[in-house]
C-alpha positions in Angstrom: 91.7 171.8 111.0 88.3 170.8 112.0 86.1 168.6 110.0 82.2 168.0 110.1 79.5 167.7 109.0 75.9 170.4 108.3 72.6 169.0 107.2 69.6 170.5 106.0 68.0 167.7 107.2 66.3 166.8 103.7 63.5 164.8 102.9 65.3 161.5 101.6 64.0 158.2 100.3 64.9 154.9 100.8 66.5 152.2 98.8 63.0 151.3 96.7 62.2 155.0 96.5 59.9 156.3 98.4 59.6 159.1 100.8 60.7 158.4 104.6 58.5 159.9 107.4 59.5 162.5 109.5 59.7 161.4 112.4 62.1 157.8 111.0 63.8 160.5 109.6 64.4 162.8 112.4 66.2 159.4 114.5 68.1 158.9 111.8 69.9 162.0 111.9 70.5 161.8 115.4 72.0 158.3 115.1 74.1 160.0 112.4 75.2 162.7 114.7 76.0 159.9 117.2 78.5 158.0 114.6 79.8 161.4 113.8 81.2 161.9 117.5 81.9 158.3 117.5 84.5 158.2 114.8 86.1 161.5 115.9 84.4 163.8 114.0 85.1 167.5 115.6 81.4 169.6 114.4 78.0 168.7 113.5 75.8 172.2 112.5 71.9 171.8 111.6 70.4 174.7 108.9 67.5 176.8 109.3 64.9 176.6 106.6 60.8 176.9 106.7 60.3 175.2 103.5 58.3 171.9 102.9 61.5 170.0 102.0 63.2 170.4 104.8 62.9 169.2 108.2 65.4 172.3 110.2 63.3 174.6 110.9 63.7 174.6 114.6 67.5 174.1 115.0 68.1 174.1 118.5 65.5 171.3 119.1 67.4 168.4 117.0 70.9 169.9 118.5 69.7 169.5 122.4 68.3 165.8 121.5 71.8 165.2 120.1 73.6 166.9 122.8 71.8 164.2 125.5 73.9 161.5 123.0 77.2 162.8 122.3 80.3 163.7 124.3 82.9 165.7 121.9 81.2 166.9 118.8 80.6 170.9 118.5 76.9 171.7 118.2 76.3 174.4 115.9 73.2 176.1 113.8 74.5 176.1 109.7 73.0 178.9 109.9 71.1 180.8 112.3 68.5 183.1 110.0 69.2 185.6 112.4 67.4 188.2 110.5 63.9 186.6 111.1 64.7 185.7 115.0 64.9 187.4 117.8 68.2 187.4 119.4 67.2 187.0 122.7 65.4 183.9 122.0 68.5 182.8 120.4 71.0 183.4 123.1 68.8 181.6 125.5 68.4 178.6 123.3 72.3 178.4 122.3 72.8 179.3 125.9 70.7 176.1 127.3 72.1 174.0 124.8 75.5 175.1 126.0 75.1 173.8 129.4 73.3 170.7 128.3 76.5 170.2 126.3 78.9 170.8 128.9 80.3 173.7 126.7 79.5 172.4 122.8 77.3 175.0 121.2 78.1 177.7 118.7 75.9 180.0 116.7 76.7 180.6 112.9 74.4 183.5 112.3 73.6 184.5 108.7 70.8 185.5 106.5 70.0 182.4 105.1 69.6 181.8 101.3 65.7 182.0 101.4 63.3 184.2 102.2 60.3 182.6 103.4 60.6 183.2 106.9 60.1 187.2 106.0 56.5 186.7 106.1 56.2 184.2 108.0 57.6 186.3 110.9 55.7 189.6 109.7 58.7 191.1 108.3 59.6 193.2 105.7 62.0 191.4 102.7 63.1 195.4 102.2 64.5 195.5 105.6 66.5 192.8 105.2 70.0 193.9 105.4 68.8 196.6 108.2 67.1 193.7 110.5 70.6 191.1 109.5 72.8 194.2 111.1 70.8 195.7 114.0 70.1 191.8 115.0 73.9 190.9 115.2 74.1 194.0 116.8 71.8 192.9 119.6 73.2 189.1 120.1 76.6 190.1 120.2 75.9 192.5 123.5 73.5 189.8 125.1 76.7 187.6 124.6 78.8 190.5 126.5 76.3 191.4 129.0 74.0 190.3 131.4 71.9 193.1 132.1 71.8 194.5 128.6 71.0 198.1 127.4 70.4 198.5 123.7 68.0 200.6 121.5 67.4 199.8 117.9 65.0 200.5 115.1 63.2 196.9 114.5 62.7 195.8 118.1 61.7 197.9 121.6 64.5 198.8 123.9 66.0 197.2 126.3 66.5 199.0 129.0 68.9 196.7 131.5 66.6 193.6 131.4 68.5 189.9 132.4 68.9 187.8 129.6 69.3 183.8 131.3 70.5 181.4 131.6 73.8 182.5 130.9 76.2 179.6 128.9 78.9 177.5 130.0 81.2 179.1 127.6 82.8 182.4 127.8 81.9 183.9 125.3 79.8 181.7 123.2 81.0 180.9 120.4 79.5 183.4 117.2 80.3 182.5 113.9 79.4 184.9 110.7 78.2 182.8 107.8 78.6 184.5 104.6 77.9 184.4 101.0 79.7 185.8 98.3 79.1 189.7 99.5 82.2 191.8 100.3 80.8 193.8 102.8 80.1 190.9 105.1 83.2 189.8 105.0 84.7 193.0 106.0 82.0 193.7 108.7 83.1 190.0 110.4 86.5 190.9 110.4 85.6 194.4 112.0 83.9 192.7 114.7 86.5 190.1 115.0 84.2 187.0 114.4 85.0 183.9 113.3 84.0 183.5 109.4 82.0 180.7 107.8 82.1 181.0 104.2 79.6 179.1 102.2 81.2 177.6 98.9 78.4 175.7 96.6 79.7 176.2 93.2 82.4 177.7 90.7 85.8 177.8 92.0 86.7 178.2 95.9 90.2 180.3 95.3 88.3 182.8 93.8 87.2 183.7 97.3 90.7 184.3 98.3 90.8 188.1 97.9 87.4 188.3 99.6 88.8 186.3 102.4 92.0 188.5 102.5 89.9 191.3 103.3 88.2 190.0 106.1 91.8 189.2 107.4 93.1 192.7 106.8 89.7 194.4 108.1 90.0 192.7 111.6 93.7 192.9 111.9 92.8 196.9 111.3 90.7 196.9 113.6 92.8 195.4 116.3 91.8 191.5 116.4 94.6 189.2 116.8 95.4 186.9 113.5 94.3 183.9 116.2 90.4 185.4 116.2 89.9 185.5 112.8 89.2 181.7 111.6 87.8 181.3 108.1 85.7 177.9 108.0 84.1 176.3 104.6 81.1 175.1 104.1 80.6 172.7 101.1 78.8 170.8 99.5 80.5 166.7 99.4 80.3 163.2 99.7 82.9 160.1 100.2 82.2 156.7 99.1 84.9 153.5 98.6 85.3 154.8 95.2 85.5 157.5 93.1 82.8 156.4 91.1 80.6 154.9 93.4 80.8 158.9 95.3 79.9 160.0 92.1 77.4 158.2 90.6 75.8 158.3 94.6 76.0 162.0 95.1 75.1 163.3 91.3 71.1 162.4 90.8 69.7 163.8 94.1 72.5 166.8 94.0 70.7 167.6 90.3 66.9 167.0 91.6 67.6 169.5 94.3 69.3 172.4 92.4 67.3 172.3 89.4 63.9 172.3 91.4 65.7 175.5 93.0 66.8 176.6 89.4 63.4 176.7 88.7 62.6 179.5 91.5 65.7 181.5 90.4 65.9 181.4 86.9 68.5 178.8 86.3 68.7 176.1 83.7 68.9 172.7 85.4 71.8 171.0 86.4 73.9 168.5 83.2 76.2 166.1 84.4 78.8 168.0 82.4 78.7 170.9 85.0 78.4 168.5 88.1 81.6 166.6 86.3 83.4 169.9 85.9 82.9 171.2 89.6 84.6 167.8 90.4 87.7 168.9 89.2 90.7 170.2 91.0 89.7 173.7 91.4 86.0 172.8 91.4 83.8 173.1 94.6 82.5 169.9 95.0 84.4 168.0 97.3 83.5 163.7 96.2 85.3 161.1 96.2 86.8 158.8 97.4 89.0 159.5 100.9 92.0 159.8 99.1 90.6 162.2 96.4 88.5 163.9 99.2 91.9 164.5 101.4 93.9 165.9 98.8 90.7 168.3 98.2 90.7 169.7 101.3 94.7 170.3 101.8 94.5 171.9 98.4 91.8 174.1 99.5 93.1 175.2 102.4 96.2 176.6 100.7 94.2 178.7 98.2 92.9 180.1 101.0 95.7 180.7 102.9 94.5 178.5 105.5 91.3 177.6 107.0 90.3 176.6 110.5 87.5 174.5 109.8 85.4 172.2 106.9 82.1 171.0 107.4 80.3 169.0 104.8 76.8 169.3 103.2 75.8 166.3 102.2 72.1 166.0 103.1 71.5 168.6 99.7 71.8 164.9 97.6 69.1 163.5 99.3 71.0 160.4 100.3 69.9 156.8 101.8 70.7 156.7 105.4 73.2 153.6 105.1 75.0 155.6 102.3 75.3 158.8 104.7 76.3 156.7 107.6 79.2 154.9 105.5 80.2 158.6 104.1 79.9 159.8 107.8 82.4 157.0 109.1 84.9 157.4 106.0 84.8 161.3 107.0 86.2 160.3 110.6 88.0 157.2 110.2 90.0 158.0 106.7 89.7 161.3 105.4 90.1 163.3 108.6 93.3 161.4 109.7 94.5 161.6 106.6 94.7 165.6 106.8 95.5 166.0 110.0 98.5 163.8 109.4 99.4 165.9 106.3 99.0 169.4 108.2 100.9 168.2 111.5 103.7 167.3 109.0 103.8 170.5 106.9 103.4 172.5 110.5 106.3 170.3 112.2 108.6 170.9 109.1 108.3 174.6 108.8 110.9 175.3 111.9 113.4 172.7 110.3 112.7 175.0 107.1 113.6 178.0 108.4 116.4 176.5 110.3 118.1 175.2 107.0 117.2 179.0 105.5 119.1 180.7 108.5 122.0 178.4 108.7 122.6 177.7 104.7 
């Protein structure tokens, strides 16, 4: 299983309070992408928002400064807003940041979960699920062909035009990030793409049956079991101590959903709810690396297995030193800790069946 980290790259503060500028901010993340590839950490993805509060809205930009500082670390957008882009600009960009990786980029392309960049681009919110499917429609045969002939409804023709540079990797890597809708989890599976499923609250194996489908949609339609990879996205934290995670994650976790709450009609967040999605089935994933370990191994059997777990951290609005620390228990404790647990249970299963055929 792969581990990482996504950020929304959130206005934080520092340890008296107040606001950091953008541009202190913007090297900090980089030096925190650096210490995630330094401690072993296997994927770093930036979001895509065009809000005040955050600081992503030009992915690709942050990911090739990193990509001049790292060596192993997958670079990948968390997500793409794919339906407000055009996706030859995007293949281009992923496709430079590919070679300037020496083979690291990936695009998780998804609808995002705002919608300012309708107007923004001179879109129409109504076309929205139109635009998301004739847009994926377009990337994905840019990714298969050079020369590329395609006719839509949203965009003119292309009529055997070049699309370059082409990327190191073959094919670059496309990801489908996904909410809690059915039917894009059966059209991933279909097209035999990877699955990024984005878990923020309630209880993650109630996505099991959704995720099932994807599974049984692209073994339907011919993909091999191999192809279709179901990675998490959720929101966590690791400190020394359960408590200290806590109590460190909880007040900029409630500022940021309640001020969203406030746009979508919820009430705001009570330390009772934050407490409950703590639990054992909960989706937040804090704690100490321990508590954090046994998380993840847990959810990756209600799910029947996942390939990948990034964490989103940035949502709580954290001090940098506190991230860093988080970003360095991530890849010197928590992810060895899994890893060890999964190569055991893998390494077992033949001595398992073994003992079944012979007893």
């Amino acid at each position: 299983m792969e581990i990482g980290v996504d950020s929304f790259v959130v206005a934080t503060v520092d340890a008296a309070g107040r606001a950091i500028d953008p541009a202190r901010h913007l090297s900090e993340l980089l030096e925190a992408i650096t210490l995630a590839d330094e401690v072993g950490l296997d994927v770093f993805g930036i979001g895509e928002h065009h809000r005040r509060e955050f600081l992503d809205s030009a992915p690709t930009m942050i990911l090739a400064a990193a990509a001049t500082r790292t060596r192993k670390i997958r670079l990948t957008s968390a997500v793409t807003v794919l339906s407000a882009a055009d996706p030859v600009r995007v293949f281009q960009e992923f496709a430079t940041l590919d070679l300037l990786s020496n083979g690291r980029a990936e695009i998780v392309a998804g609808r995002g979960s705002f919608i300012e960049a309708f107007p923004l681009f001179g879109l129409e919110l109504e076309d929205y699920d139109s635009l998301f499917a004739e847009k994926l429609d377009l990337l994905l045969n840019i990714r298969e062909n050079t020369h590329v002939h395609w006719s839509g409804k949203h965009r003119t023709a292309l009529t055997g035009q070049g699309v370059y540079p082409r990327p190191l990797q073959n094919p670059l890597p496309v990801w489908l990030g996904v909410g809690g809708t059915p039917s894009s989890f059966v059209r991933a599976g279909m097209l035999g793409l990877p699955l990024i499923v984005a878990i923020i609250g309630g209880e993650p194996h109630r996505f099991r049956p959704l995720i099932d489908r994807y599974r049984e949609a692209g073994l339907r339609a011919g993909h091999s079991p191999e192809q279709l990879k179901v990675g998490i996205h959720s929101l966590g934290y690791v400190a020394e101590t359960e408590a200290k995670a806590t109590n460190d994650f909880f007040p900029g976790y409630a500022r940021s959903f309640s001020e969203i709450g406030k746009e979508r009609g919820w009430p705001p967040v009570t330390r009772a709810q934050f407490d409950a999605l703590l639990g054992p089935t909960g989706a937040l994933i804090v704690g100490d690396p321990e508590t954090v370990a046994e998380k993840i191994l847990r959810l990756n059997e209600s799910l029947g297995g996942i390939s990948r777990l990034t964490f989103q951290m940035s949502v709580a609005a954290l001090p940098h030193a506190k991230l860093m620390r988080a970003i360095e228990l991530l890849g010197t404790r928590v992810a060895p800790l899994v890893r060890e647990a999964l190569t055991s249970e893998t390494a077992a299963m033949p001595l398992l069946a073994n003992s079944h055929a012979t007893g």
